[in-house]
DRENLUM-792575 format. One line per field, with one value per residue (C-alpha): residue number from 1; x, y, z. Coordinates in nm, 3 decimals. Example, Ala and Ser with C-alpha at 12.3 -4.5 7.8 and 13.67 -1.06 7.14 Angstrom:
BEGIN
k	c(1 2)
u	c(1.230 1.367)
v	c(-0.450 -0.106)
w	c(0.780 0.714)
% end
This chain:
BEGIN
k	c(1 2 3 4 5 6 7 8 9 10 11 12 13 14 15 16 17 18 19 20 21 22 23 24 25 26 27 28 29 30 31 32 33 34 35 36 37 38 39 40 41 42 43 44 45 46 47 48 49 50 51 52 53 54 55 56 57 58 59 60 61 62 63 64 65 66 67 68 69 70 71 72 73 74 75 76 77 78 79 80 81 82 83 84 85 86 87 88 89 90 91 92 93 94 95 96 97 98 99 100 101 102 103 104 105 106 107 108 109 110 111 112 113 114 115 116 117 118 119 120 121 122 123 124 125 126 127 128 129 130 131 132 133 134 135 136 137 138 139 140 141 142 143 144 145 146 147 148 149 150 151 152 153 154 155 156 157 158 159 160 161 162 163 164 165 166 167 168 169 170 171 172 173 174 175 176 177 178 179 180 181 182 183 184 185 186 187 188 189 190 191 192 193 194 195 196 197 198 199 200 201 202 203 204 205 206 207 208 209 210 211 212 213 214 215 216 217 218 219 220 221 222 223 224 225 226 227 228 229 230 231 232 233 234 235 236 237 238 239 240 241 242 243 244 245 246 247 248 249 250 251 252 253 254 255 256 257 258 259 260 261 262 263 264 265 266 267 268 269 270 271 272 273 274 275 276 277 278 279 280 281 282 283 284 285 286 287 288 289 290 291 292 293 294 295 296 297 298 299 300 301 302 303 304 305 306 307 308 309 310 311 312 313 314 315 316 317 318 319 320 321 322 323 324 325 326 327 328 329 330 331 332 333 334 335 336 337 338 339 340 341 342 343 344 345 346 347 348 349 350 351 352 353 354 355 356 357 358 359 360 361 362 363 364 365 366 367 368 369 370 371 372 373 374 375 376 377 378 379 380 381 382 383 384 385 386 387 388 389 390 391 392 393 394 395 396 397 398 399 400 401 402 403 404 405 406 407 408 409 410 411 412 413 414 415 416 417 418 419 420 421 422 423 424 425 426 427 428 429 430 431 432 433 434 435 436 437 438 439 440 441 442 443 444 445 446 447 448 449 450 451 452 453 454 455 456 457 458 459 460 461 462 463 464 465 466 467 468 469 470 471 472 473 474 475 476 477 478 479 480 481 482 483 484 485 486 487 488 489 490 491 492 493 494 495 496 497 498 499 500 501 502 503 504 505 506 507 508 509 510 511 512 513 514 515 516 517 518 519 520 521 522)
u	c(-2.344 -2.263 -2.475 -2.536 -2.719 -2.925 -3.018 -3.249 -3.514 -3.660 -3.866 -3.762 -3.411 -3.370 -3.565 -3.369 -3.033 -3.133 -3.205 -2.891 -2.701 -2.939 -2.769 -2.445 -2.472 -2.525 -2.371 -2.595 -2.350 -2.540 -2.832 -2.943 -3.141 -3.298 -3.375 -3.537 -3.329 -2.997 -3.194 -3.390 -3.030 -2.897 -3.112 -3.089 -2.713 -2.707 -2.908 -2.760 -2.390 -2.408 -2.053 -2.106 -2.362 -2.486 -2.652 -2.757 -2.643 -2.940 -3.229 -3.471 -3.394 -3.059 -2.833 -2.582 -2.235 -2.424 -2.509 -2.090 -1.974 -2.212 -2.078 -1.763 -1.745 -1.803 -1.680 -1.359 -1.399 -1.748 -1.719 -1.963 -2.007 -2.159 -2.452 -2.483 -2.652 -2.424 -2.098 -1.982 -1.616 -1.657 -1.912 -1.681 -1.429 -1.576 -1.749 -1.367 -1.259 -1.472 -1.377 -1.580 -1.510 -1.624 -1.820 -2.070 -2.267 -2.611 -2.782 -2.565 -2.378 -2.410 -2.012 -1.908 -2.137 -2.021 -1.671 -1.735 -1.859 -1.582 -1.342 -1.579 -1.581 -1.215 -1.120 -1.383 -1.214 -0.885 -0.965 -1.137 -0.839 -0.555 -0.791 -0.803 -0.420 -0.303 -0.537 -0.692 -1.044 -1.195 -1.361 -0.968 -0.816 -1.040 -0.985 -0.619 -0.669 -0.871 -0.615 -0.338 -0.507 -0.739 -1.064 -0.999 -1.359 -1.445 -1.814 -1.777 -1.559 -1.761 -2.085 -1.912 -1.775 -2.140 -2.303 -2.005 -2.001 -2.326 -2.126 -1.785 -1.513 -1.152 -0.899 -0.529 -0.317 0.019 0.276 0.611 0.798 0.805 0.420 0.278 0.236 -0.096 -0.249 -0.121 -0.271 -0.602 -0.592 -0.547 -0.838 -1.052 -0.958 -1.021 -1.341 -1.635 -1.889 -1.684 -1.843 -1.537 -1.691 -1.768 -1.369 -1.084 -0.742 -0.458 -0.087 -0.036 0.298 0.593 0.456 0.105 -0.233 -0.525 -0.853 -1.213 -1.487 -1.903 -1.945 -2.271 -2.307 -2.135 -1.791 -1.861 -1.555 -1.375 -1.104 -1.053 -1.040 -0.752 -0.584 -0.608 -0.463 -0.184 -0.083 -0.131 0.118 0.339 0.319 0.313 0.010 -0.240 -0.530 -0.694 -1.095 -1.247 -1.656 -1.857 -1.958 -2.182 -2.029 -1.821 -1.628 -1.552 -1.305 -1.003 -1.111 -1.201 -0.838 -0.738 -0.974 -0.855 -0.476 -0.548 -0.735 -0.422 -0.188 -0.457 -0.243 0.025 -0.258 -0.223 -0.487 -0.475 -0.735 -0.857 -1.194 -1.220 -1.648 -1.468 -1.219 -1.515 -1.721 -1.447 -1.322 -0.961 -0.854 -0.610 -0.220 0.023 0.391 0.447 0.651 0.844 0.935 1.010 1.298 1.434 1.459 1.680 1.860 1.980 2.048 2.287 2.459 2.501 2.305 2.186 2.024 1.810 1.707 1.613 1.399 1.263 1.107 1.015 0.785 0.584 0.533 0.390 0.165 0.071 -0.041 -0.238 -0.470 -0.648 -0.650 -0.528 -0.604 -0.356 -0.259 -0.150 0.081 0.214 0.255 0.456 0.681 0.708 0.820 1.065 1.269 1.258 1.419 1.661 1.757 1.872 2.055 2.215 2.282 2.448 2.697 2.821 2.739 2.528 2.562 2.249 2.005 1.650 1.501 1.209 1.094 0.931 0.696 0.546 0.419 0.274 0.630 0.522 0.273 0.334 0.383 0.678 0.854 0.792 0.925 1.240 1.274 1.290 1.543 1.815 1.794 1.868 2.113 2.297 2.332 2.442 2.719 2.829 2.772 2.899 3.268 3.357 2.995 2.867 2.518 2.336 2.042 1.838 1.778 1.956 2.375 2.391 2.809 2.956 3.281 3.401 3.736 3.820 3.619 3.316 3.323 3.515 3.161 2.998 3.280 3.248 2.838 2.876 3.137 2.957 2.660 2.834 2.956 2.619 2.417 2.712 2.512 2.225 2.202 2.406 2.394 2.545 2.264 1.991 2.198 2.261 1.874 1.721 1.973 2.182 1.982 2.322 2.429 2.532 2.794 2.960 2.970 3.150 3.407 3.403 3.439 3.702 3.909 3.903 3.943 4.153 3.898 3.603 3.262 3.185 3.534 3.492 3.175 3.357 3.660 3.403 3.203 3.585 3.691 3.385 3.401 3.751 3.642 3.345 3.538 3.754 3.416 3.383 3.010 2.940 2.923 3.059 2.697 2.558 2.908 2.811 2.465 2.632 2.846 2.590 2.611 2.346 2.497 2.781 2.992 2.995 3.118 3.387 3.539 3.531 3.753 3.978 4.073 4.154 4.267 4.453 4.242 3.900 3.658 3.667 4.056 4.098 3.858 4.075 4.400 4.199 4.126 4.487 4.643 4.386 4.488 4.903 4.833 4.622)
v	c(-1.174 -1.534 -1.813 -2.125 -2.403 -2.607 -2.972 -3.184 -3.367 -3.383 -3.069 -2.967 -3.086 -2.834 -2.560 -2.646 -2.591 -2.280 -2.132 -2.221 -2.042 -1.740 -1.698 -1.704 -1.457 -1.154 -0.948 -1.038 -1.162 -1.497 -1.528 -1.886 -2.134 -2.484 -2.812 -3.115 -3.400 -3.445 -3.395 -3.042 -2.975 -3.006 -2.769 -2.510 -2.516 -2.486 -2.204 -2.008 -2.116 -2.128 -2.135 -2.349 -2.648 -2.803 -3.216 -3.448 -3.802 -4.018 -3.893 -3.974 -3.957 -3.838 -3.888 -3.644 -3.805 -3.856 -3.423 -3.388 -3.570 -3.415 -3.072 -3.202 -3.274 -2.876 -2.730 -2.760 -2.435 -2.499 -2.627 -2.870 -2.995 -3.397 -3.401 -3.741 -3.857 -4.189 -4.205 -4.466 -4.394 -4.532 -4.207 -3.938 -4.151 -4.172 -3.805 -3.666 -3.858 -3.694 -3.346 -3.282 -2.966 -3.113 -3.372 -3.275 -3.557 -3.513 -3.369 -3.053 -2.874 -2.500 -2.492 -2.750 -2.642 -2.232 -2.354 -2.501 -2.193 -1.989 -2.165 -2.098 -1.754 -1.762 -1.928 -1.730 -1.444 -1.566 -1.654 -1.401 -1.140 -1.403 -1.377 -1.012 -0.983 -1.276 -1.180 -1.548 -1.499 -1.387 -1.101 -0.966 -1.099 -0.895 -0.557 -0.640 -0.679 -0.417 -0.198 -0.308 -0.357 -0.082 -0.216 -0.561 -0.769 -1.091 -1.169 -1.407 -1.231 -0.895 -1.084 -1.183 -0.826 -0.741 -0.948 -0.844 -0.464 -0.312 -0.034 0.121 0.324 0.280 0.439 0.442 0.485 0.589 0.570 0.761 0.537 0.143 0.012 -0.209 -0.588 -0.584 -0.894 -0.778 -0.447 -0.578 -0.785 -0.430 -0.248 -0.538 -0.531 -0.145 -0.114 -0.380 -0.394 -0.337 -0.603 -0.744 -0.911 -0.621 -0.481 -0.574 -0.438 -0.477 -0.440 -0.317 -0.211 -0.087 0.219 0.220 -0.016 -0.014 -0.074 -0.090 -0.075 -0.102 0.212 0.102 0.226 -0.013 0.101 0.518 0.619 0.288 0.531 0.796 0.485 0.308 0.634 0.743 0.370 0.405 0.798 0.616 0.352 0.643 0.601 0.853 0.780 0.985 0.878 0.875 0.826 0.788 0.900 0.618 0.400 0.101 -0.059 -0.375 -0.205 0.089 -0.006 0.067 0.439 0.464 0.309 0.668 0.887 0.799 0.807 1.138 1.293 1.197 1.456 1.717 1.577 1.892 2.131 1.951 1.707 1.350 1.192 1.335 1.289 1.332 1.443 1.725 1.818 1.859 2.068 2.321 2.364 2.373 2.675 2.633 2.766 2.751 2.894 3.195 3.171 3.443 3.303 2.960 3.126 3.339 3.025 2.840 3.162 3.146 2.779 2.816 3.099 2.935 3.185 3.041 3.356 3.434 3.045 3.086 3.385 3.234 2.913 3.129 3.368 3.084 2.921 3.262 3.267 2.959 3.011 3.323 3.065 2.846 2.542 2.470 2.141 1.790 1.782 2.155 2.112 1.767 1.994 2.260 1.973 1.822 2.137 2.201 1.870 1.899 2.227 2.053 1.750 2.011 2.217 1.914 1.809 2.108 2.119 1.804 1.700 1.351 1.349 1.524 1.282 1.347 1.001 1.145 1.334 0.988 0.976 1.330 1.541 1.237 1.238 1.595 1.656 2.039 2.304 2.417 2.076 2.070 2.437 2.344 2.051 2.233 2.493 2.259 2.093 2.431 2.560 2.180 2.227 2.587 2.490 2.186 2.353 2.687 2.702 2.996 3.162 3.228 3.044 3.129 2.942 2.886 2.559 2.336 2.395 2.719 2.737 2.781 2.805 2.753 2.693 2.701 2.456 2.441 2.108 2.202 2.388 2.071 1.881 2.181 2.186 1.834 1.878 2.200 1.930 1.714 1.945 2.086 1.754 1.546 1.465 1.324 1.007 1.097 0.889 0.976 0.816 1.131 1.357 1.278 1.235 1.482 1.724 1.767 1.576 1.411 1.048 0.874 0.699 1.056 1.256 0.952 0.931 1.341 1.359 1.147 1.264 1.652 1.539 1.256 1.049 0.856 1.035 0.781 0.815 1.188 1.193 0.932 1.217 1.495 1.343 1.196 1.550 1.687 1.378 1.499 1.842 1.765 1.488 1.809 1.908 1.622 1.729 1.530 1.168 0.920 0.835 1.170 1.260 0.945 1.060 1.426 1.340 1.124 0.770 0.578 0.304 0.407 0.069 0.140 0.485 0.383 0.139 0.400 0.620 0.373 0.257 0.693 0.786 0.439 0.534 0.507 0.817 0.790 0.750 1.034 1.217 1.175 1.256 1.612 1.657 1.554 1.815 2.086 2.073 2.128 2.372 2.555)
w	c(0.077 0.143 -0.009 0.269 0.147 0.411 0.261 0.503 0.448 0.854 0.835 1.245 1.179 0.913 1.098 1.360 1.212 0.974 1.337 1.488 1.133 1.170 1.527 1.434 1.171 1.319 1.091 0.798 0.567 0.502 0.253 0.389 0.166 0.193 0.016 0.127 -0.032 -0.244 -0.551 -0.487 -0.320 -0.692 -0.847 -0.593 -0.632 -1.007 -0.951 -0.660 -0.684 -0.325 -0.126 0.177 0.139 0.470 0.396 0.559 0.423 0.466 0.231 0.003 -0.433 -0.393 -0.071 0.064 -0.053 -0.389 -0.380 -0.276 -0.587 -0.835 -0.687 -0.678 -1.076 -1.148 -0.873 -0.617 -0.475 -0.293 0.109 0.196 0.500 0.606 0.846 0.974 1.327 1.215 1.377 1.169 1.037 0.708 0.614 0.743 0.550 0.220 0.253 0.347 0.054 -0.170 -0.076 0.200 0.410 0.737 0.898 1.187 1.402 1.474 1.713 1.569 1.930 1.873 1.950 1.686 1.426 1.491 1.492 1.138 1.027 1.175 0.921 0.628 0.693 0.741 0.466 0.203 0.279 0.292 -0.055 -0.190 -0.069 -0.220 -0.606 -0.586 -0.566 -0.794 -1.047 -1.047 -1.052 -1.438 -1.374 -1.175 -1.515 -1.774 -1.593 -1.597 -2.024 -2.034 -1.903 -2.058 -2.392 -2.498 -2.640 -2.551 -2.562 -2.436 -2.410 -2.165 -1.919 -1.989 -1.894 -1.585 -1.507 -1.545 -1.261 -1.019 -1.133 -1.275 -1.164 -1.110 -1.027 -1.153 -0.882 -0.965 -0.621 -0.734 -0.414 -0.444 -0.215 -0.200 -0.226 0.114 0.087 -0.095 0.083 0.429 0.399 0.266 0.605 0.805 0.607 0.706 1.085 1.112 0.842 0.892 0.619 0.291 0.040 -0.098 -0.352 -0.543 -0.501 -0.711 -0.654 -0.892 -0.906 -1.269 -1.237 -0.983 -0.840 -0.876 -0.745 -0.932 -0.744 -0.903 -0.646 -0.710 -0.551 -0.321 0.054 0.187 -0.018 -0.057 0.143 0.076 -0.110 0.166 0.441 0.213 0.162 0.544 0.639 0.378 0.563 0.911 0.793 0.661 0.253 0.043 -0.183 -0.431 -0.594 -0.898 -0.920 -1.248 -1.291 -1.234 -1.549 -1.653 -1.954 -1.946 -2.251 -2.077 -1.786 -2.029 -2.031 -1.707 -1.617 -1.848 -1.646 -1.343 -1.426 -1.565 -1.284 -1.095 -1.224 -1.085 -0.745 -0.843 -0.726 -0.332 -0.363 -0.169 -0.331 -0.703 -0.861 -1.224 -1.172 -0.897 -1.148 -1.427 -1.255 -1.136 -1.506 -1.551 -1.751 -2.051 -2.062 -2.338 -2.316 -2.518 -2.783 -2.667 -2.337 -2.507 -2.762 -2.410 -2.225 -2.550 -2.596 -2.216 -2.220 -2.561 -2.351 -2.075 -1.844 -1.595 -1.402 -1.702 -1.722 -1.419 -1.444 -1.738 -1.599 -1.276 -1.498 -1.671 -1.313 -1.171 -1.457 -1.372 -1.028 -1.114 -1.290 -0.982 -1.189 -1.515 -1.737 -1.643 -2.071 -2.071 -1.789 -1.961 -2.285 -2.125 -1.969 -2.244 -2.431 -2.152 -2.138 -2.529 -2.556 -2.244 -2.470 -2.714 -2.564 -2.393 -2.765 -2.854 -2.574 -2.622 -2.264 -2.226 -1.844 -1.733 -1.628 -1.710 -1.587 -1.472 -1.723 -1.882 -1.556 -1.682 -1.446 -1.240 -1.105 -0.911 -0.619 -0.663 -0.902 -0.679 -0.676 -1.059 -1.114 -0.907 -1.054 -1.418 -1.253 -1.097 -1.482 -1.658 -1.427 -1.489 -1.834 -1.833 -1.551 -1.790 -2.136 -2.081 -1.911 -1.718 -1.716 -1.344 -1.278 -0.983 -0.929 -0.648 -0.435 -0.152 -0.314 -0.296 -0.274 -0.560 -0.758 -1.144 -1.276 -1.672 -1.761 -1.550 -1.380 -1.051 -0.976 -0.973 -0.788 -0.543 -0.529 -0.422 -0.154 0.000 0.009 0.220 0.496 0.509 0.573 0.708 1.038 0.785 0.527 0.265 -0.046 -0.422 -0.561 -0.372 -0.478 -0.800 -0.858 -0.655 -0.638 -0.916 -1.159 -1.305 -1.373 -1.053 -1.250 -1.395 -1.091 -0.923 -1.161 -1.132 -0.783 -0.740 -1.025 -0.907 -0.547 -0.537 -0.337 -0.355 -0.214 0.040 0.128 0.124 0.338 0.609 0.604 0.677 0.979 1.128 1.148 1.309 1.509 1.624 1.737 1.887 2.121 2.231 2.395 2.738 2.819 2.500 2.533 2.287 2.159 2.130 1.930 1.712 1.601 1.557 1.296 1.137 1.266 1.374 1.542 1.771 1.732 1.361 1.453 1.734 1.488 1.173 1.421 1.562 1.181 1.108 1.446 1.597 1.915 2.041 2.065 2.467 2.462 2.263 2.432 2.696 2.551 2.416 2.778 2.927 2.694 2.744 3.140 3.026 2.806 3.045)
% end
């Protein structure tokens, strides 16, 4: 609700204009109030801290340019606009001067006075959006404390958190690919949902993959989560959310910042949007890895066997989905247990080239217990291929030919080749498949690749898609273009100068030449 202060001391003049406000607000977003002079004008804005402040100049114990400077000496961030049926530029001069917002000549015209208000509206917002993402405003800057500070206190920012929030939900929105431009997208929730009070929202960009946003959950702001999340799918980012249970206590945003990143992980289970009062009240069950299975799965990584590491992690993740839901810290426990017994059995081997980057993300990193249980596998079926030469290692996922030599590492060399003559026609980069495929330094399997091959990968990759280029130019119902995109390029002039500099020829030309020789050959 926005505060407008009428000041005017001609009883019909005031009436007049109060009308003419009432009009334009149709929406309701205005709670409008009156004085009669500069000096009732005062005391009402002391009291009500209104945001726009309509006066006349000419009026009885306190005139209007004397009402701008006293709100002038406490406050910069207030627009008040000069009423004056004077036309005389030395009062639009002096009331400019002083930080007036606008100057209006009386008898007020419907059109100028709703244009002023236009750019009030405007500019509140614009405001109010550019606070809530730089942090400025005090009540932004003691949830950001609170968060990052656990039991932080200030009684003056608390009090202030207070009048804004009596109320509130902590969400954490955690995006697996590059985050939106915060203030942009706060523009496009506002275009497609009217009626979100945005002065009980505050949205935060705590670090680089997540947004925290604490909402007053009234009416006005119940689905406020499932619009934001629908606008962030519509925009195509992958996003999950984290809701805390709603809470009343200044002191208590810190903990509900812990709720909600906890409730998160319950995203592994499928969920878009996770509640931690949902979560509550369908009781996660508890699971702890057996012993037993623990001392197979280090047993199997010291030998180097990567079938029964495999087998391993696959039993504990079918016990796991015989339970329907089992509690966040359990699951971080057994992954925690997991990388451990990783790390050591990367220690023993003497091999410090198995990347396991993501383990420091937690399970937070997973929005399945199927991308978490391949995740583990491709990790234990690494460190058997690199710590145990000449043993076979079978594992399941995306590289599935394979081939050792004496020491293990051609298999590797080999995995990665067999990769690139599968997906040759898609984006290939070392970096994906070091992270997401192997789970191996980027750095180390470059250096690998091109010592066991004698070339570089990119190099490698550019060989593979020239030779299918080759073959599939022996083909003429193909065009050069469709060709282009077949063997994984994009844009076709990138592709018809890549073949010139191998072939000394244009596609077309020898596309041609294929063609010319087919007919003598015939």
């Amino acid at each position: 609700m926005l505060k407008v202060l009428v000041v005017e001391d001609e009883l019909y003049a005031r009436q007049s204009l109060v009308k003419l406000v009432r009009d334009y607000d149709t929406d309701g977003q205005f709670l409008i109030l009156q004085a009669v002079n500069g000096e009732e004008g005062e005391l009402v804005y002391h009291k009500e801290k209104p945001e726009l402040v309509l006066t006349d100049i000419r009026m009885p114990k306190m005139d209007g340019l004397a009402l701008l400077a006293r709100i002038r000496e406490e406050d910069s961030a207030t627009q008040v606009v000069i009423l004056s049926a004077y036309s005389d530029f030395e009062y639009a001069r002096t009331a400019l001067s002083n930080g007036a917002a606008d100057y209006l000549l009386k008898p007020i015209e419907k059109e100028a006075l709703y244009d002023c208000l236009d750019k009030f509206v405007k500019r509140n917002r614009s405001e109010k959006k550019e606070a809530l993402i730089v942090g400025r405003d005090i009540v932004t800057k003691f949830i950001g404390n609170s968060i990052r500070n656990p039991g932080y206190t200030s009684f003056v920012e608390e009090k202030m958190f207070k009048t804004v929030f009596p109320e509130y939900q902590v969400t954490v929105i955690h995006f697996r690919d590059k985050k939106p431009d915060a203030p942009d997208f706060l523009s496009e929730v506002e275009k497609m949902y009217k009626g979100i009070s945005w002065e009980q929202v505050r949205l935060l960009n705590p670090d680089f993959d997540s947004w925290v946003l604490v909402i007053c959950p009234m009416p006005e702001n119940f689905f406020l989560q499932r619009r934001i999340w629908n606008l962030l799918y519509e925009q195509g980012h992958d996003a999950k959310m984290g809701v805390s249970f709603v809470h009343k206590e200044a002191g208590s945003v810190g903990n509900a910042y812990l709720e909600a990143r906890e409730a998160l992980k319950y995203k592994i289970y499928g969920e878009d949007i996770c509640f931690a009062d949902k979560i509550k009240n369908e009781k996660p069950s508890v699971y702890y890895m057996e012993q037993r299975e623990e001392d197979k799965l280090r047993e199997a990584l010291r030998d180097g066997s990567g079938e029964k590491a495999y087998a391993c992690i696959q039993s504990v993740f079918e016990q796991l989905r015989g339970v329907a839901m089992v509690k966040a810290e359990c699951l971080e426990l057994l992954y925690t247990r997991l990388v451990t017994l990783f790390l050591h059995a990367i220690g023993e081997s003497g091999q410090g080239d198995i990347s396991l980057h993501r383990s420091q993300a937690g399970i937070l990193r997973f929005d399945s217990l199927d991308e978490m249980e391949h995740f583990l596998c491709r990790i234990s079926q690494n460190i058997c291929r690199m710590g145990a030469p000449g043993l076979s290692s079978r594992g399941k996922g995306k590289l599935t030919e394979q081939t050792e030599d004496n020491n293990g590492r051609k298999d590797i060399v080999e995995m990665m080749a067999s990769y690139v003559r599968q997906h040759y026609d898609k984006e290939i980069s070392l970096r994906e498949l070091a992270e997401k495929e192997l789970f191996m330094n980027q750095d180390y399997l470059s250096h690998l690749f091109a010592e066991k091959k004698g070339i570089g990968f990119a190099a490698y990759v550019k060989q593979v898609r020239m030779e299918r280029a080759r073959e599939l130019l022996e083909h003429e119902e193909y065009s050069v273009t469709e060709i282009a995109t077949m063997s994984g390029y994009n844009d076709t002039s990138q592709f018809i100068r890549f073949f010139k500099q191998e072939t000394g020829m244009t596609p077309k030309k020898y596309q041609m030449e294929m063609s010319e020789r087919k007919k003598k050959d015939g």
